[in-house]
C-alpha positions in Angstrom: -6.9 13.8 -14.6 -2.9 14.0 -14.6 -1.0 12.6 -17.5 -1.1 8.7 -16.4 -4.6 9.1 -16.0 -6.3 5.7 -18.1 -3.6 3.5 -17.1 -4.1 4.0 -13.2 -6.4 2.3 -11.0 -6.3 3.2 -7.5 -8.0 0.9 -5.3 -7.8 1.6 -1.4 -9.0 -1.6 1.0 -10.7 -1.0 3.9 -12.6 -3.1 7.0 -13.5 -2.4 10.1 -11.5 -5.2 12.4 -8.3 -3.8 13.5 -7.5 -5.3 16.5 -5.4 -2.6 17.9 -7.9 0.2 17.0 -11.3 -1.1 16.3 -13.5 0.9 13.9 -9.8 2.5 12.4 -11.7 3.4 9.0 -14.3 5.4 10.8 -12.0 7.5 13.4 -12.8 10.8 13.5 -9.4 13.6 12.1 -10.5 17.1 12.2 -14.3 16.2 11.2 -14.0 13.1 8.4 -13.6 9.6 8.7 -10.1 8.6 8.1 -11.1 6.8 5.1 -12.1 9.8 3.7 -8.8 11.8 4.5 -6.7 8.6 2.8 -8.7 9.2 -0.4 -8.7 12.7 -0.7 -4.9 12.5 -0.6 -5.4 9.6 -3.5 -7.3 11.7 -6.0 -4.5 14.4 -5.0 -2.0 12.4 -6.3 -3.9 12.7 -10.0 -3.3 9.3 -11.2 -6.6 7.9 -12.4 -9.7 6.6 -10.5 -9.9 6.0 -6.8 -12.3 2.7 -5.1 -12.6 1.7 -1.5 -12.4 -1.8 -1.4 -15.1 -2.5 1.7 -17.0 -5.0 3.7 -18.7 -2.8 5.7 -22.0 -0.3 4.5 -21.2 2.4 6.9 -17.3 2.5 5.1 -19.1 2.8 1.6 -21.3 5.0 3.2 -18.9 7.7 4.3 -17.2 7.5 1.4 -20.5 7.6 -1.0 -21.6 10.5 0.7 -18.3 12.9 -0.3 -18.8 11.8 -4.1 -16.4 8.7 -3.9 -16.9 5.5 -5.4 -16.6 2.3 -3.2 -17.1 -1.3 -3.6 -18.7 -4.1 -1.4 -16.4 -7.2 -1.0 -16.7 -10.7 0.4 -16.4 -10.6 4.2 -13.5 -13.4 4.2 -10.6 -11.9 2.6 -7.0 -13.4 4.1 -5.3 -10.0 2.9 -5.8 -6.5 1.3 -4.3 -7.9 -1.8 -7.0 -10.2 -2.3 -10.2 -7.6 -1.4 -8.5 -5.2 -4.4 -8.5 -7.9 -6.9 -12.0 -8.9 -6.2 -13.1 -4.9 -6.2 -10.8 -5.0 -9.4 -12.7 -7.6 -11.1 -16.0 -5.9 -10.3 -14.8 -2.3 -11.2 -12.9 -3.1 -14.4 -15.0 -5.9 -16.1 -13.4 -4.4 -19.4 -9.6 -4.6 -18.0 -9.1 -1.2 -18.7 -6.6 -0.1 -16.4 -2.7 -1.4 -16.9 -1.7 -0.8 -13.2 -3.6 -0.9 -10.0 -2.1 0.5 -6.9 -2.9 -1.2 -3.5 -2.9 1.9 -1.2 -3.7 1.3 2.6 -6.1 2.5 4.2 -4.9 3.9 7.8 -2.5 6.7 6.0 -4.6 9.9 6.5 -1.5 12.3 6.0 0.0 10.6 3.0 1.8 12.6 1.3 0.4 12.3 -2.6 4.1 12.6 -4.1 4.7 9.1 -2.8 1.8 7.3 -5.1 3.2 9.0 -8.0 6.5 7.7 -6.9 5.1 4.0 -6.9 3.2 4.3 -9.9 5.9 5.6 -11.6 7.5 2.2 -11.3 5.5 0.7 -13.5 6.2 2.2 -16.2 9.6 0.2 -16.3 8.9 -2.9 -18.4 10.6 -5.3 -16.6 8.8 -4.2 -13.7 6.3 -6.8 -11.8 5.2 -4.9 -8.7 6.5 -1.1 -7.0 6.7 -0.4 -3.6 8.6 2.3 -1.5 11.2 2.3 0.8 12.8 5.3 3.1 16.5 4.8 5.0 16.3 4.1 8.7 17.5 6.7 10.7 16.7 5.5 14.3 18.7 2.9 15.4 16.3 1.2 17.4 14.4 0.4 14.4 17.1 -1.4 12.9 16.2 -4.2 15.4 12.6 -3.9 16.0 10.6 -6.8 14.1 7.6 -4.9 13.6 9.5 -2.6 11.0 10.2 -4.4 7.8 13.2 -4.2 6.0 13.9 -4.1 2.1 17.1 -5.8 1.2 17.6 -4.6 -2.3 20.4 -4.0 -5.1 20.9 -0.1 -6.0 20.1 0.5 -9.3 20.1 4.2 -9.0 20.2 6.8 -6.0 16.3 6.6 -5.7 15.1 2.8 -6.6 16.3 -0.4 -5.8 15.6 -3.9 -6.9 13.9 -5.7 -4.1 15.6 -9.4 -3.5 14.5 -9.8 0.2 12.1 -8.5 2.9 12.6 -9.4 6.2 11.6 -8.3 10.2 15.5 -9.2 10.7 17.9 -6.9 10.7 19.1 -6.8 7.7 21.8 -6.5 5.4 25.0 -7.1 7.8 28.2 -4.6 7.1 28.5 -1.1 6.6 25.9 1.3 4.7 22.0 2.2 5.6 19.0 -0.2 6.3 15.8 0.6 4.4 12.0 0.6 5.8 9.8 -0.8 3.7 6.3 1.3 3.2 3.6 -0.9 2.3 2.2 0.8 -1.2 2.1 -1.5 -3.7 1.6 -0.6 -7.6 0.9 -4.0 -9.7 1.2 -5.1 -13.3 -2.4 -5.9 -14.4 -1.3 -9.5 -14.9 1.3 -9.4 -12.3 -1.4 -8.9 -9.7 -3.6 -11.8 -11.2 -0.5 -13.9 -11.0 0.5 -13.2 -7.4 -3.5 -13.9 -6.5 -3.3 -16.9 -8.2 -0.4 -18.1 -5.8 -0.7 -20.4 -2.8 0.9 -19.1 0.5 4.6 -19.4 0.0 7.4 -21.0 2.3 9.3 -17.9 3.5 6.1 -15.4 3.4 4.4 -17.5 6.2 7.5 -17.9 7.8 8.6 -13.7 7.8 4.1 -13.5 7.8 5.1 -11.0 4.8 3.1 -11.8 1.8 5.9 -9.3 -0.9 7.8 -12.9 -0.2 5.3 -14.9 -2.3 5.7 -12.8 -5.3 9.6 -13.0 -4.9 9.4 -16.5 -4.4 7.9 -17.3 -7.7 10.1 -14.6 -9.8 7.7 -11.6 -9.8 10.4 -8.5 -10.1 9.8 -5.9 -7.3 11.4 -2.6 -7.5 11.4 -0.4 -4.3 11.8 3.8 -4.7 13.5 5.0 -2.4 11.8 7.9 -0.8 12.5 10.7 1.9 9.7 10.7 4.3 8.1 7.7 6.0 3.7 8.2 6.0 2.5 8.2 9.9 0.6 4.7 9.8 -2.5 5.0 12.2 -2.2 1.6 14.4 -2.8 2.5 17.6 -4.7 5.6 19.4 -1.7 7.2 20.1 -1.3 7.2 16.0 -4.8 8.9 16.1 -3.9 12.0 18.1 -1.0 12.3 15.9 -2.5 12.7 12.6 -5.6 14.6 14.6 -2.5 17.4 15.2 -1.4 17.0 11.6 -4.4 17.5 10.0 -6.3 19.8 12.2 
């Protein structure tokens, strides 16, 4: 294990309703489940321990069956966030681990560099919650709704304190417009806090749940990285990442 190893806990959710691509987990990419693919790219990135965070047997089962180590959850999670904490409190009775990273499960051609980046966060005390953010070089995505914006104060070239998150486009004025990539990295007790926490005003509003943690003071810092992962959301995404990878 790399040099964090100890303080990381990667914990990767994973069900099997998408709506836009039923049985996402389980899509075949050049012979292995997707699943698989996303956590051979997390025990790439060296950090500590990787879990799948599952509902479903046959996602444990694919991922039992390459030597990984998955966990079954309740059935009725509202959000990823919530299945990791449950797999946390299962996995780590003994709180071991200082930082748990919330990695999604549909990224089969991560690139591992970019969980080191959010992990590496963390290791800034005043720190709550990482996450990662890339500049927007299409313009048409500066308007679309469906890609969510990070509207943060520079604190170097490559990080940024988050203050906002929003489908709007947003800041107004001159200079670039960040995409926000949905890895998290959590403060132990920052992630028990931000379970703790009802539903807030402006994440059901934006239906962005980073907002609840702003909302109630949690400090998010967003690194600001060079590539964008290929989410897999729809079948088109599939044949993509099947080119990729095969």
């Amino acid at each position: 294990m790399g040099k964090q190893a100890g303080e990381n806990l990667i914990i990767i959710p994973a069900r099997m309703a998408a709506s836009r691509l039923p049985g996402k987990p389980l899509k075949d990419i050049a012979g292995e489940p997707m699943i698989v693919h996303v956590w051979r790219r997390a025990i790439e990135a060296d950090l500590g321990p990787v879990v799948i965070a599952t509902d479903d047997q046959e996602i444990k089962q694919a991922i039992v069956s390459v030597d990984g180590q998955a966990i079954m959850t309740r059935t009725d999670h509202a959000s990823g966030s919530d299945r990791i904490y449950e797999a946390l409190t299962v996995y780590d009775k003994e709180k071991k681990y200082k930082n748990i990273i919330n990695l999604q499960g549909d990224l089969p051609t991560l690139d591992p560099s970019l969980i080191i980046a959010c992990a590496d966060l963390l290791k800034e005390e005043e720190v709550d919650i990482s996450t990662l953010a890339v500049e927007i070089q299409d313009e048409a995505e500066k308007t679309n709704p469906n890609i969510v914006k990070v509207i943060g104060s520079p604190i170097n070239v490559t990080r940024q304190r988050a203050l906002y998150f929003t489908r709007a486009t947003a800041p107004t004025g001159q200079g670039p417009l960040y995409h926000h990539i949905g890895i998290y990295g959590y403060k132990r007790q920052s992630l028990e806090t931000f379970i703790a926490l009802p539903p807030s005003y402006l994440e059901q509003r934006e239906k962005l749940e980073q907002l609840r943690a702003l909302e109630a003071g949690l400090r998010i810092d967003a690194a600001i990285v060079e590539t964008h992962p290929l989410g897999v959301d729809t079948k088109e995404d599939l044949e993509k990442a099947r080119k990729i990878l095969s």
